[in-house]
Backbone bond lengths (Angstrom), bond angles and torsions (degrees), N, CA, C in turn:
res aa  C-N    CA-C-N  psi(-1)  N-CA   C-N-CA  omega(-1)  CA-C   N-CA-C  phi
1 X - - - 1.445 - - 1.532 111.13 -
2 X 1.230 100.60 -29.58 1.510 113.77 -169.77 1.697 97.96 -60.25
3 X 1.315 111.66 -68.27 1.553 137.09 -164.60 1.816 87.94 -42.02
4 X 1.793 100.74 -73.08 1.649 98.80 -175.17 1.577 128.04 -41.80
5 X 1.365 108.63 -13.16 1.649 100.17 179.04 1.312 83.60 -104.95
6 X 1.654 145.26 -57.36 1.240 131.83 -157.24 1.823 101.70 -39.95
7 X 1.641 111.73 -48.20 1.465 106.75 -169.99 1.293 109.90 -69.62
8 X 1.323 123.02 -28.87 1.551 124.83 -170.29 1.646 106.42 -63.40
9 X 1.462 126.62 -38.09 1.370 138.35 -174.64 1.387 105.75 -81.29
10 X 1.412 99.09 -35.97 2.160 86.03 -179.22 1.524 101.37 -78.48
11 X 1.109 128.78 -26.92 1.619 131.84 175.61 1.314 94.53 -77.26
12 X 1.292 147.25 20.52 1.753 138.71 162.08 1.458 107.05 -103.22
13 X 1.530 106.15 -29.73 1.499 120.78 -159.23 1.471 107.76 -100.22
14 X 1.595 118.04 -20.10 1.295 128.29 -177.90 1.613 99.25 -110.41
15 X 1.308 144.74 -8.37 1.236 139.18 175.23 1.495 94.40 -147.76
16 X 1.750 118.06 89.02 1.440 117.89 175.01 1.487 127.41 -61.59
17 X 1.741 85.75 -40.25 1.586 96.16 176.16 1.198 131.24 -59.97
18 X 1.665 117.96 -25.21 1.691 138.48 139.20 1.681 100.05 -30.26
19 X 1.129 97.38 -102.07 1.540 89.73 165.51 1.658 135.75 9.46
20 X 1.259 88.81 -88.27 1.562 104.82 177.50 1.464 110.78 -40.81
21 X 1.633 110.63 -69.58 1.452 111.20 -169.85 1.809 115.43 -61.09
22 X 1.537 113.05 -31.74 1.649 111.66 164.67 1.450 107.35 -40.93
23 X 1.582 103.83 -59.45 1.718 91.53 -165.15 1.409 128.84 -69.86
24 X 1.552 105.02 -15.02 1.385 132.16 178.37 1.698 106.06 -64.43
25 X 1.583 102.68 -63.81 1.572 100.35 -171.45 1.693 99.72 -66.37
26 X 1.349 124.81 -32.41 1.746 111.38 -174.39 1.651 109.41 -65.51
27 X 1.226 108.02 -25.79 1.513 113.44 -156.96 1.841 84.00 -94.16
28 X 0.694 128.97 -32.71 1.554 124.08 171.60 1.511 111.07 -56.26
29 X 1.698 105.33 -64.09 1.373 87.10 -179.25 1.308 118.04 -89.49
30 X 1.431 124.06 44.46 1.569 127.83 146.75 1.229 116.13 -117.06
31 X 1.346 129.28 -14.27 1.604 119.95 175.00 1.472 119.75 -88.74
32 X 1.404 90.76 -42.10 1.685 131.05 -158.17 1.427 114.05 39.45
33 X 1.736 95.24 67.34 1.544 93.04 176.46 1.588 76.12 -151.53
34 X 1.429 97.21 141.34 2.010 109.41 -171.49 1.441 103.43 -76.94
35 X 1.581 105.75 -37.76 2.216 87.81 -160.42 1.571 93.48 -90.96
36 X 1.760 143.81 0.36 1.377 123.34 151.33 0.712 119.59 -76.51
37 X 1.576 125.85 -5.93 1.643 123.17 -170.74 1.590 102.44 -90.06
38 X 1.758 112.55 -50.27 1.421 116.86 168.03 1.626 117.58 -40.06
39 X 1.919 109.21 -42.44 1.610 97.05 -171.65 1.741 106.77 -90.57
40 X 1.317 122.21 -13.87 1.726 120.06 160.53 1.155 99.34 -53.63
41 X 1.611 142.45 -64.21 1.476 128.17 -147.84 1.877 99.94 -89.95
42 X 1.374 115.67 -18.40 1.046 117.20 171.55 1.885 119.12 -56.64
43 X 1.560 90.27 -69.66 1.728 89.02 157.54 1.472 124.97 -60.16
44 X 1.187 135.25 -21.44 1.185 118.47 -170.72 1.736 113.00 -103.71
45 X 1.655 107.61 -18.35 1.298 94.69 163.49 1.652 130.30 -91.57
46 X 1.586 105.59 2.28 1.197 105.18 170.62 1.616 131.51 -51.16
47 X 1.187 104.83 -36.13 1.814 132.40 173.88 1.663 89.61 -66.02
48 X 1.324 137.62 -37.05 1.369 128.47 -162.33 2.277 90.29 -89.12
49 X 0.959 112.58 -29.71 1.754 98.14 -174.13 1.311 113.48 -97.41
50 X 1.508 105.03 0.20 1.899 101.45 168.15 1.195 98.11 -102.25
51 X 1.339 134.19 -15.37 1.596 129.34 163.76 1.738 103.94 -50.87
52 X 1.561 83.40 -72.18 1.704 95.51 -173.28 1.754 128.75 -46.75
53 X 1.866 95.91 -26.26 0.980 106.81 152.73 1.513 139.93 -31.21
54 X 1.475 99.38 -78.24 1.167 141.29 -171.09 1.923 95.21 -58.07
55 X 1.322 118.21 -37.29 1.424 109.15 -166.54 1.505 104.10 -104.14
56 X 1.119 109.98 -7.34 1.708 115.86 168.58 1.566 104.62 -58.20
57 X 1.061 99.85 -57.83 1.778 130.62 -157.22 1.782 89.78 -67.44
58 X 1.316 120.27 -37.31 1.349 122.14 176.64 1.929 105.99 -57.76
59 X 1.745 96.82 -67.98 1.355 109.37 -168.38 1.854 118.29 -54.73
60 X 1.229 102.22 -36.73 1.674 127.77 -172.61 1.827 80.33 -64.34
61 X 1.553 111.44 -96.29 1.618 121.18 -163.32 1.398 105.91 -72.70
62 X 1.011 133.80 -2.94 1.615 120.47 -161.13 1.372 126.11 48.18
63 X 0.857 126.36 35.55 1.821 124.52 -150.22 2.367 83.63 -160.50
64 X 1.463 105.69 125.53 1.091 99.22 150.60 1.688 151.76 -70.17
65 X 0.837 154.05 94.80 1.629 140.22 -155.96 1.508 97.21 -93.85
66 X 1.333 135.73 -0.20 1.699 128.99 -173.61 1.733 96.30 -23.40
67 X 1.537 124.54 -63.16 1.341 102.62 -162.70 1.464 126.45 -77.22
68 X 1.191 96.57 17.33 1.678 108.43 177.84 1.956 85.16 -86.22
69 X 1.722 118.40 -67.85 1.324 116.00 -164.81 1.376 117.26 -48.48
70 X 1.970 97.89 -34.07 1.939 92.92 176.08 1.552 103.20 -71.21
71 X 1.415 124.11 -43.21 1.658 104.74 -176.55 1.812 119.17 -68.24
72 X 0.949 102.32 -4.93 2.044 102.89 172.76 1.492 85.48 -108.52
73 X 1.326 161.83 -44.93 1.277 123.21 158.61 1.737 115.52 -38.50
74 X 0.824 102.56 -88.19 1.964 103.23 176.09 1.505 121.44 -5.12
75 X 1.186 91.53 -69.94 1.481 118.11 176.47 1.410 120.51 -47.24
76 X 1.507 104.90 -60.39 1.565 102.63 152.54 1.780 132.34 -53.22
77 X 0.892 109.96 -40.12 1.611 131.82 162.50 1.413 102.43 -28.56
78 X 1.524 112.75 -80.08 1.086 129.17 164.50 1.779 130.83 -11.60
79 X 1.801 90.85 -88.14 1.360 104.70 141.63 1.334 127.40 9.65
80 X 1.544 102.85 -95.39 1.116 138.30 -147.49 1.817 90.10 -68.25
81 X 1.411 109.02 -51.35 1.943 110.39 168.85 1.197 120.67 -53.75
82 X 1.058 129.48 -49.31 1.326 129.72 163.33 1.167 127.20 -53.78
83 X 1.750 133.93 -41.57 1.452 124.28 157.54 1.018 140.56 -67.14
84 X 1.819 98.96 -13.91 1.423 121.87 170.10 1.492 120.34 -61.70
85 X 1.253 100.60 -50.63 1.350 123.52 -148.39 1.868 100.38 -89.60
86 X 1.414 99.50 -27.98 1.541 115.24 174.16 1.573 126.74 -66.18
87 X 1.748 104.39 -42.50 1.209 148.73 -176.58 1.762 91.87 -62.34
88 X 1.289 95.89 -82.64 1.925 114.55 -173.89 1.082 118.44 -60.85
89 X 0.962 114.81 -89.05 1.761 153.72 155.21 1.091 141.73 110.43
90 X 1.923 80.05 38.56 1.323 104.62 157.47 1.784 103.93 -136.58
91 X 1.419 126.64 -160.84 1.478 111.96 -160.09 1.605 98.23 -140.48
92 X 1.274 103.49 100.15 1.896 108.48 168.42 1.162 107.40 -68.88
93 X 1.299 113.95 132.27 1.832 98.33 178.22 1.290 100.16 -78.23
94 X 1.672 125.33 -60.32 0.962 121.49 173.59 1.300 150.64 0.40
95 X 1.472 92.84 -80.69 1.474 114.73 154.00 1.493 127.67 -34.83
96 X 1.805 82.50 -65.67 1.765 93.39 -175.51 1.789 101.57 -64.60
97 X 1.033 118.27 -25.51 1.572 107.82 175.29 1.669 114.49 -67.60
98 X 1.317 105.17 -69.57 1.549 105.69 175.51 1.873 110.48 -24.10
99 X 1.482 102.50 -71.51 1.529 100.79 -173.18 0.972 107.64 -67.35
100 X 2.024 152.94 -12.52 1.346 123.67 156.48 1.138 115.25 -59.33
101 X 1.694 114.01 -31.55 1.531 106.77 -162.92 1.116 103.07 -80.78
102 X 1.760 138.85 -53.38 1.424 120.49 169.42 1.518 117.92 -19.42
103 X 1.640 105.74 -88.60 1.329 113.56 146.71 1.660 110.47 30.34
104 X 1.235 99.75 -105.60 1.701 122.71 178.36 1.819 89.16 -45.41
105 X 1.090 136.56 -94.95 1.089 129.51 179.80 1.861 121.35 -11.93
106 X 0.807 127.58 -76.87 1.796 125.84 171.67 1.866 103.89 -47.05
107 X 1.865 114.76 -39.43 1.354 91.93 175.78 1.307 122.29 -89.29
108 X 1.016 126.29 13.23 2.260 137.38 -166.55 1.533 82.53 -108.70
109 X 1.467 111.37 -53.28 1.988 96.56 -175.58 1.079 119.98 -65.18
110 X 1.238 110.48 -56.09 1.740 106.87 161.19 1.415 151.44 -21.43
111 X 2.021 79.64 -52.56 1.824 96.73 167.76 1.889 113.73 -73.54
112 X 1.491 80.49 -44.39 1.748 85.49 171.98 1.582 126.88 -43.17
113 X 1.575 112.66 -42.13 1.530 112.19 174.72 1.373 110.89 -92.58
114 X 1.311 135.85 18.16 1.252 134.63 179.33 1.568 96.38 -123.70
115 X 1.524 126.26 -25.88 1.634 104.81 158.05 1.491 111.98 -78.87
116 X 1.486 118.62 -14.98 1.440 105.84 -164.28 1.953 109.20 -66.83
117 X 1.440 103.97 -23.35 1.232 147.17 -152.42 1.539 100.05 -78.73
118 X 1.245 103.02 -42.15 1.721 119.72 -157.41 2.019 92.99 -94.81
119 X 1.283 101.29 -66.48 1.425 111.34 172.52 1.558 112.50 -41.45
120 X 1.375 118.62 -52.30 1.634 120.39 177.75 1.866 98.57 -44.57
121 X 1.701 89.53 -60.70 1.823 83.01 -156.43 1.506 93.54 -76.46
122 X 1.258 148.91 -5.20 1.417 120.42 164.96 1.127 139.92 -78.46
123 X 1.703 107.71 -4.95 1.405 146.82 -170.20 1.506 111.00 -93.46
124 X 1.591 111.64 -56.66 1.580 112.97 136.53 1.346 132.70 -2.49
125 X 1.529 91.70 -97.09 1.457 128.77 -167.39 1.736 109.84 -43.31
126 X 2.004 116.29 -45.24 1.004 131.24 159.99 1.576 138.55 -58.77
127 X 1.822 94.44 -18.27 1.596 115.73 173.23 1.713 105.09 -88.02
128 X 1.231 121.37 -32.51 0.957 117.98 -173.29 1.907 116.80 -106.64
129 X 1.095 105.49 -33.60 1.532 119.50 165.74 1.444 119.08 -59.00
């Protein structure tokens, strides 16, 4: 049992978008309303493409950067208080949480299809070079 979830979680972390749509179709058929189901799998697969991130960046360079991803988490954090707080002028956490974490979400997918991108053609380039 152990093994079947160990594989089920590295297949969340190595295929996010797997991910995403699991939590999407479960959270559908428990809310049954489409745009909470989109922002549950939205927040919850974000944690799955800075993983995937993080192990791309392993497989691609061999070399870890995690404290590069925790300091552009931070950093964004940051950010995100300061426009908040500039904007309002006062500080929802809430709020200001949701939109860092989206936030993080559009930049982990992003990075995610631009290493998937990089890894393909270096994988290539080495098959054929």
């Amino acid at each position: 049992m152990n093994s079947v979830l160990s594989a089920f979680i590295a297949t969340l972390v190595t295929i996010p978008l797997l991910g995403y749509l699991t939590v999407f179709i479960v959270s559908k058929q428990i809310t049954k309303k489409h745009k909470r189901s989109v922002h549950i799998a939205l927040d919850t697969s974000t944690f799955l493409f800075i993983l995937s991130v993080h192990f791309l960046i392993i497989v691609i360079w061999d070399k870890s950067y995690l404290w590069v991803i925790l300091l552009s988490l931070l950093l964004t954090a940051v950010m995100f208080v300061i426009f908040h707080w500039k904007a309002k002028k006062e500080i929802g956490m809430r709020v200001m949480f949701k939109g860092f974490w989206r936030f993080n979400f559009l930049l982990y997918f992003t990075a995610y299809i631009i290493l998937i991108i990089i890894g393909l053609i270096q994988r290539i380039t080495a098959v054929v070079g």
